[in-house]
Each structure stands twice: as C-alpha cells, then as structure tokens.
C-alpha positions as CSV (number, residue, x, y, z in Angstrom):
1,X,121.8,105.5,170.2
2,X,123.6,105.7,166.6
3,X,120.4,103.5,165.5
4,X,117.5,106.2,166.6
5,X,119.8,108.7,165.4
6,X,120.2,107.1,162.3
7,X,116.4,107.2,162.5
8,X,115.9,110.8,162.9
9,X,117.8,112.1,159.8
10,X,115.9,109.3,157.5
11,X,112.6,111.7,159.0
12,X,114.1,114.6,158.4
13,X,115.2,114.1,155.1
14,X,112.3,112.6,153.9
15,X,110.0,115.7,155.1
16,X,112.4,117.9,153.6
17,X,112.1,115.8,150.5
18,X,108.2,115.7,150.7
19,X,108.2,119.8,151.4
20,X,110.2,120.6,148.2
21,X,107.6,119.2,146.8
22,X,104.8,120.4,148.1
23,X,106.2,123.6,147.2
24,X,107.1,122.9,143.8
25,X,103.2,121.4,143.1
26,X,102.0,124.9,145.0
27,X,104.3,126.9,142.4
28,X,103.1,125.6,139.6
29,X,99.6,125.4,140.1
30,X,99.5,129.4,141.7
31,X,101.3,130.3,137.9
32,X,98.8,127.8,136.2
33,X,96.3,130.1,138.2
34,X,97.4,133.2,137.5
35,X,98.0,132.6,133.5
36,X,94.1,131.7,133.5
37,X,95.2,128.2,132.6
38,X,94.1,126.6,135.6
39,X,95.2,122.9,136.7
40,X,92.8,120.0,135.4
41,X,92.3,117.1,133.4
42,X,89.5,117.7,131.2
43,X,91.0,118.2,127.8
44,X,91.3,114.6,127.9
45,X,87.1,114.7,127.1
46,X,88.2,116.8,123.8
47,X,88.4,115.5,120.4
48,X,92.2,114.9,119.2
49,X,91.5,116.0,115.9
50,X,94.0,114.0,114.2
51,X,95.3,111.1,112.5
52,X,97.4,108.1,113.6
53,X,99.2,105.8,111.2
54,X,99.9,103.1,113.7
55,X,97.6,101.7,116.1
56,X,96.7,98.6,117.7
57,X,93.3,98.6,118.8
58,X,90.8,100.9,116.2
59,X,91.6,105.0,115.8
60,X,89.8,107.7,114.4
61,X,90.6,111.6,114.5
62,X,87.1,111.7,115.9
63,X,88.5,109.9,119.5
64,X,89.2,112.0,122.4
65,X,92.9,112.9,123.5
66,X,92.6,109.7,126.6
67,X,92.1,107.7,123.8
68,X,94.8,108.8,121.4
69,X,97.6,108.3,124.8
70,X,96.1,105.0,125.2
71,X,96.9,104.2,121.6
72,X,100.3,105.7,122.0
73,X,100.9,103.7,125.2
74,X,100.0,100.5,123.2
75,X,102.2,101.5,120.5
76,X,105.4,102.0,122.8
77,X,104.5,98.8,124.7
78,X,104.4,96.7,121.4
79,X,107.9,98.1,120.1
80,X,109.6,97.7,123.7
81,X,108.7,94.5,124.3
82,X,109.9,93.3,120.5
83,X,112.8,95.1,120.8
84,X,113.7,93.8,124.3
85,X,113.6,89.8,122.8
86,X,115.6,90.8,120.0
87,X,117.8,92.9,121.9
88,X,118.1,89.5,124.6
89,X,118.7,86.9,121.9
90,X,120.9,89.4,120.2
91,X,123.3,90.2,122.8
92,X,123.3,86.7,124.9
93,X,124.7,85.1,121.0
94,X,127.1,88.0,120.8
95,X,128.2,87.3,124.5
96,X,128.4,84.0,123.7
97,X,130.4,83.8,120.8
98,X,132.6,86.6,122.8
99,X,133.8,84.3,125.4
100,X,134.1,81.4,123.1
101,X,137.1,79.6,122.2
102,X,137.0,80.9,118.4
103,X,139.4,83.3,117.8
104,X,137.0,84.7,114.6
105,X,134.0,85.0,116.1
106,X,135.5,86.3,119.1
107,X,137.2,89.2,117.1
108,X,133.4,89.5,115.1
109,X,131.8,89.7,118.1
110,X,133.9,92.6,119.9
111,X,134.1,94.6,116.3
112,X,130.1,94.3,116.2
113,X,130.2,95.8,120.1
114,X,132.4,98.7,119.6
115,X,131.3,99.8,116.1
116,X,127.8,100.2,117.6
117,X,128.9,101.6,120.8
118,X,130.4,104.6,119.3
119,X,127.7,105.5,117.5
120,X,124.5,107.4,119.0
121,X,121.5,106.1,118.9
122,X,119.6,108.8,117.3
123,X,121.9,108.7,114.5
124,X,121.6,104.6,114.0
125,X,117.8,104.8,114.2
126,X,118.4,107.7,111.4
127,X,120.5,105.5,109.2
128,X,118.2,102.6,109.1
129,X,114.8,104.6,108.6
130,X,115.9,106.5,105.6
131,X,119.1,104.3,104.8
132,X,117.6,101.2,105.6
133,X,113.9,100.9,104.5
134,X,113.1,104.5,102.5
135,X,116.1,104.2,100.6
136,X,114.6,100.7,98.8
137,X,113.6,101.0,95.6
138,X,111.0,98.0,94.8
139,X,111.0,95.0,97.0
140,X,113.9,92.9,98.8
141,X,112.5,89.3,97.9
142,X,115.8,87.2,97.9
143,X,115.3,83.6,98.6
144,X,112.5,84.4,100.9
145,X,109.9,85.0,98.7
146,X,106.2,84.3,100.5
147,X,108.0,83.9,104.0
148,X,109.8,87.7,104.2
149,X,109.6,90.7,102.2
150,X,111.1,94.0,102.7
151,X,110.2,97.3,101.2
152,X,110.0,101.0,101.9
153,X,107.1,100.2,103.4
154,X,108.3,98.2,105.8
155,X,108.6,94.7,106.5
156,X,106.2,91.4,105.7
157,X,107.0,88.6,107.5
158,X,104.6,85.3,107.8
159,X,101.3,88.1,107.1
160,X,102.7,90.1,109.3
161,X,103.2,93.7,108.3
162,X,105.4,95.9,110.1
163,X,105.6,99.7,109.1
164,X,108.7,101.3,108.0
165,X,108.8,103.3,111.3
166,X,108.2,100.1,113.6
167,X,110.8,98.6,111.5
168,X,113.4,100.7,111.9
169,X,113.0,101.7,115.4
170,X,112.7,97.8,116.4
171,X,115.7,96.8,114.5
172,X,117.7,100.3,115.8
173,X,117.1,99.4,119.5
174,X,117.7,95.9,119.7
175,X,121.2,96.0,117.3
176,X,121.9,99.0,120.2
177,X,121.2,97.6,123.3
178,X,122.5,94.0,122.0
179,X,125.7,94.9,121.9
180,X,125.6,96.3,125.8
181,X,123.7,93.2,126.4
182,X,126.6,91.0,125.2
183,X,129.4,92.6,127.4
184,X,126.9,91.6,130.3
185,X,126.5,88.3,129.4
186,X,130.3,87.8,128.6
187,X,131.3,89.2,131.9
188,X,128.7,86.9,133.6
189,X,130.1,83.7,131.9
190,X,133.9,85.2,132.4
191,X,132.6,85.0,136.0
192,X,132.3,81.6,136.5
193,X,135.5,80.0,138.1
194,X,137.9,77.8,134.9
195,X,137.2,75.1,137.4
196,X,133.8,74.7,136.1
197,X,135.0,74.8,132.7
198,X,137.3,72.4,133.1
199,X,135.1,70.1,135.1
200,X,132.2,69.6,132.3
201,X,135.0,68.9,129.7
202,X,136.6,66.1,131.7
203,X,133.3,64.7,131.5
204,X,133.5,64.6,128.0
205,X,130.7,67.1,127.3
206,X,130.6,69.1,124.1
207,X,131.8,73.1,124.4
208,X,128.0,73.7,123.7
209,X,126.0,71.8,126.1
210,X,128.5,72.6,128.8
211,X,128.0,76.1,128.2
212,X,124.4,75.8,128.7
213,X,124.2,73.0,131.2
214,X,126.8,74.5,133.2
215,X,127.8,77.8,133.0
216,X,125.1,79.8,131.8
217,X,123.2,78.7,134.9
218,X,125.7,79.8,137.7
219,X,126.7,82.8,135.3
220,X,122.9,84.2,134.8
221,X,122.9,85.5,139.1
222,X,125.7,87.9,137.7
223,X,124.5,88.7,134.7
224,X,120.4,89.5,135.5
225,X,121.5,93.3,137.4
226,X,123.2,94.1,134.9
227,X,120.5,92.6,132.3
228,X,117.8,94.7,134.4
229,X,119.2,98.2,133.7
230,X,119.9,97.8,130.2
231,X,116.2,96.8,130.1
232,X,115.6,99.9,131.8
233,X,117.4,102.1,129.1
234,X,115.7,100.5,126.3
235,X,112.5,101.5,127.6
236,X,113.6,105.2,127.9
237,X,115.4,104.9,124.6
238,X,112.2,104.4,123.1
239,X,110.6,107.5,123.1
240,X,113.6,108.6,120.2
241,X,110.5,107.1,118.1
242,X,109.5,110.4,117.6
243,X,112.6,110.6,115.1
244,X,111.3,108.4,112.6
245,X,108.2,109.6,112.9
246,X,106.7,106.5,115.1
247,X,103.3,106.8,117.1
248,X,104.7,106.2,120.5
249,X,103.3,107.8,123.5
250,X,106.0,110.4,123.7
251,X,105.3,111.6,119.9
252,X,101.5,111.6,120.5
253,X,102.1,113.7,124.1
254,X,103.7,115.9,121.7
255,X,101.1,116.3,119.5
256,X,98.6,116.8,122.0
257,X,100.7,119.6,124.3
258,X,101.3,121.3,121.4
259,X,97.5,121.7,120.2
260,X,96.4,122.3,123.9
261,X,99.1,123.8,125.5
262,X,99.1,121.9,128.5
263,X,102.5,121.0,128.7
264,X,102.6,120.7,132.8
265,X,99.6,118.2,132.5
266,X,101.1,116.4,129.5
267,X,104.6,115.5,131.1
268,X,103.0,114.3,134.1
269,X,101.3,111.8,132.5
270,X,104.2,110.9,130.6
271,X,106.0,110.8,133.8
272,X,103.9,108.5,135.1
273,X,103.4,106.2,132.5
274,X,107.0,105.6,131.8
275,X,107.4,105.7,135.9
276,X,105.1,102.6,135.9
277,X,106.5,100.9,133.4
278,X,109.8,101.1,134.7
279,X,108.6,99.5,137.7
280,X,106.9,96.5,135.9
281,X,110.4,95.7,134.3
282,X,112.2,95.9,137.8
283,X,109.8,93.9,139.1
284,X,109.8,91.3,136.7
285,X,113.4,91.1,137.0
286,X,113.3,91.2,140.4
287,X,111.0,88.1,140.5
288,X,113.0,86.2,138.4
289,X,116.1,87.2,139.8
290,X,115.0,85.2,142.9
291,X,113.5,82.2,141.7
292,X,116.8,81.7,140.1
293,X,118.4,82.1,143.2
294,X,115.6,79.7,144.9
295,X,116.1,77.3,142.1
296,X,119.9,76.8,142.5
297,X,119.8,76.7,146.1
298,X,117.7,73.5,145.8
C-alpha cells in the first residue's frame, strides 16, 4: 500500500514538473510571437561576420554562426580537458604531500590550499592574464631555452604554442580546482584505516611505494565522488573565459546573441551543450568508478 502510494506522488510530481514546463516553452514562444521574432533556428545558415583568434579546426568571418559555436565548443573542450589533467596531477601531489609525514611540505601544502581558496576565481584568472603573461616584457627563456618559452604572447612549449588567453585560463583553472582536488584526495587517503599503514611498513616497504601500492588503491572509492563534482565545476568554471578574452563557446554565444538578438535560442543551445557535457564527465566517472570497485573485489 505505502509502495503504490509512493508510486502515485512520483506521477504526480513528475506531470506537474513536465506541465511547468510546457507552460513555460508556451510563454515564451506566444511572446517570441507576438514581438515578430518568432521561434526558429535559421540564423544558424547566416554568416557570423567576424573574426576568431583561437580555433582548432580552420575559421573564417565568412563561416556561418553553426560553425563559429562549433569552433567555440572545440575551444572549451580543448581548455577543459588540459585544465582537468593539470588540475588532477596538481591536486593528487598537493594531497599527497598533505597527508605526508613532512611536517614542511605538509604546512606548504595547506598554505598553497587556503591562499587559493580565498581568492575568487575571476580575480586569479585576472591576475595571471595581465599579471602573468601581458605584464612580460621580452621573453622568459631561463634555462629552458628551445624546450619552453614564455612571453606576452603566450607560451611555447616543445612547438607548441599556446596563446596568452589559453595560457592563463589553463593555468587559472587547474592552480583553482587543484587545491579543492587535494583536500579530496587527502581526506580519501586520511580514510584508510592506520592499520594499513602500519601493515606495509612492517613489511619493510618505503613511505612511497606503500602509498601507491596500498593506500591510494583502497583510498581512490572515497575519493572518485568527490573527484567527479569538482570535475563538474571546472567545466562550468570555464565559461569565465570570456574574462580574458578567450574563444570559448560561452564568449562566441555572446557574440552571436548580441548581433542577432536571439538570446532565448542562444542560451538553449548553450544549455545544452554544457548539459551534455556534464553528462559525458559523470559518466566517465561513473564508469570508472565501477571498474575500480570490480577490480578490488577480485
């Protein structure tokens, strides 16, 4: 009996759910309507009209507004997934050396985590576009010379040239979500019961290894949720690109709502891009999540 009714207010929420919305779609398409705007897609055909100084795949002003969000989309896809590896190997060292037996690099480690805490994003990925890279006079050779090379154009590393803007917002977003990263990872290892600590050094195995033989492995089911949602926010972070003047998809939806004034049509496809990508992420997560847990039960 509690069962079906259980059952019954799952329906009925979910068609009061699924009304607000149809009324919501019906409201703004009757005021698209009546402004003479109308509700489509086909701007998309029109030329975008203007230029792009980062793109991965070839651009030209000439290309339609599909294309230009595609480029965008590629653009925001290239600097999440760098920043989420730096971010990782960032904040699994800090978390690391954070529940490490060295009383330095412990103290290092939690001054790095809640100097960059207090500090809003916006305002770091401020400090090093215009403090960081277009504050350089000449070139920062160093020791490094042919290998890495950083201007106020950006940075050369191995051939590879990475603009001021990717620069900044790579290096902004990864030293950020690093530091949230590394409180995960030292609560995960913190996790593992002192018995397992003290079991691999009886053995006679080195701090190191038994770290990453023994505890990282039984510490990594507590510290992927946690992993997944900071994941998460990095991809939404992202779109504060627009700040320093980086071609993501958000700065290029902009653009484009702003020269054809669909703003309804615009967001929605901004919704859903960042909706799908979101999932992707989860889902990666999710999948990895569980062959970790299929591994260790075996």
């Amino acid at each position: 009996m509690k069962m079906r009714k259980g059952l019954w207010i799952q329906v009925l929420v979910l068609a009061l759910v699924f009304s607000l919305i149809l009324v919501l779609v019906n409201n703004i398409s009757t005021n698209l309507i009546r402004s003479g705007l109308g509700f489509d897609f086909g701007w998309l055909n029109r030329t975008a009209g203007f230029a792009l100084a980062e793109h991965v795949l070839p651009y030209s002003s000439s290309d339609n507004y599909a294309w230009a969000l595609l480029i965008g989309w590629l653009n925001s896809l290239k600097v999440i997934f760098a920043s989420l590896i730096m971010a990782t190997l960032i904040g699994f060292f800090v978390g690391i050396l954070s529940a490490g037996r060295n009383t330095l690099l412990r103290f290092l480690a939690s001054l790095y985590v809640t100097f960059i805490r207090q500090i809003p994003l916006l305002l770091q990925l401020l400090f090093w576009y215009f403090v960081g890279f277009l504050s350089i006079q000449g070139n920062l050779i160093g020791p490094f010379k042919g290998i890495l090379n950083i201007s106020n154009q950006g940075i050369v590393i191995l051939g590879i040239n990475l603009s001021a803007e990717f620069s900044a917002l790579l290096i902004g977003l990864s030293v950020y979500s690093g530091a949230y990263i590394s409180e995960i990872v030292r609560g995960g290892i913190q996790s593992v019961s002192r018995g397992q600590w003290e079991a691999f050094r009886s053995l006679g195995l080195a701090e190191n290894i038994g770290l990453i033989k023994v505890i990282m492995p039984q510490a990594l089911p507590a510290i992927l949720p946690g992993l997944t949602s900071q994941y998460l926010n990095l991809a939404k972070n992202s779109t504060l690109a627009i700040a320093v003047g980086y071609s993501d998809i958000y700065a290029i939806s902009d653009t484009i709502i702003t020269q054809t004034g669909r703003a309804i049509e615009g967001f929605i496809l901004l919704l859903i891009s960042f909706f799908f990508l979101n999932i992707i992420i989860s889902n990666c997560m999710e999948l990895l999540n569980n062959r970790l847990l299929s591994y260790q039960k075996h």
